[in-house]
N, C-alpha and C positions, 0 to 999 in steps of 0.2 A: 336418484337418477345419475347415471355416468356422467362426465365432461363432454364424450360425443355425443352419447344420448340430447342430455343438455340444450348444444349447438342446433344438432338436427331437428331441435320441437323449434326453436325459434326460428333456421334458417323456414321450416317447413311458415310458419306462421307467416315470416315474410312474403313469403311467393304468395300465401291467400291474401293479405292483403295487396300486393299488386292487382290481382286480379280483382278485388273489391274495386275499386280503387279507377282501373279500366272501364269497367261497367259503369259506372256513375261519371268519367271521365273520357270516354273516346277518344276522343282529339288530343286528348295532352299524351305526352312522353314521361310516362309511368315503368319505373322499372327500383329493382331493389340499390341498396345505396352498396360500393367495392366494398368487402367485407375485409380487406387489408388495412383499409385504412380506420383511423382515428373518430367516434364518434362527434368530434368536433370539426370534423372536413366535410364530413358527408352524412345524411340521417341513416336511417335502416331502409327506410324505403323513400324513393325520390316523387316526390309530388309539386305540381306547379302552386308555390305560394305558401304552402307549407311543410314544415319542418318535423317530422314522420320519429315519435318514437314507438319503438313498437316492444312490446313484454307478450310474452307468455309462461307462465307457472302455475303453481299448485295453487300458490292464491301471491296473485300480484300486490306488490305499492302500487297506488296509482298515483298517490303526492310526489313520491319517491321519481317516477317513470316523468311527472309533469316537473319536476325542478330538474331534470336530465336533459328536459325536452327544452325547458327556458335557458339555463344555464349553458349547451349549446349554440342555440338557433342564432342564426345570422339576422341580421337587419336585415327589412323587405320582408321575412317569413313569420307564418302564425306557425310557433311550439304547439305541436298535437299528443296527444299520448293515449296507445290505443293499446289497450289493456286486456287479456285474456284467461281469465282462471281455468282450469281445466272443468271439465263439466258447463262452463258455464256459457251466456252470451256476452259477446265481446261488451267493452264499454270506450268512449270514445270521450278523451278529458280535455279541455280546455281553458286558457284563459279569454274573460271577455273583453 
């Protein structure tokens, strides 16, 4: 898969989970995280309380996506890391 290619599976990924995201969330201010910046400023997708990483590939890390997602996250936020192999059902990783 190209570099654009690439960007557009994951940018796409993001915008469904906003919208996942909305739906189980109404009320909160859900939107994807400035794509300019720095994965240590802002997550992929902005969620109240936690810290959103988000993968999609052929066949994801998900330790990988979860030590991204700790390594990261700010005090105050729960590291999430939501995971999507193609073909597959997403999976959603956590620490407890």
């Amino acid at each position: 898969m190209s570099g654009a290619s690439s960007r557009r599976k994951g940018a796409d990924w993001e915008r469904a989970l906003v919208h996942r995201f909305r739906e189980a969330m109404p009320e909160a201010v859900i939107r994807r995280g400035l794509q300019y910046r720095t994965g240590q400023e802002m997550s992929d997708v902005e969620v109240p309380c936690f810290w959103v990483e988000a993968k999609a590939h052929q066949r994801t890390n998900v330790r990988e996506a979860m030590r991204q997602a700790v390594e990261t996250c700010p005090p105050g936020r729960w590291p999430l890391a939501v995971c999507k192999d193609d073909g597959q059902t997403p999976l959603v990783t956590m620490q407890l």
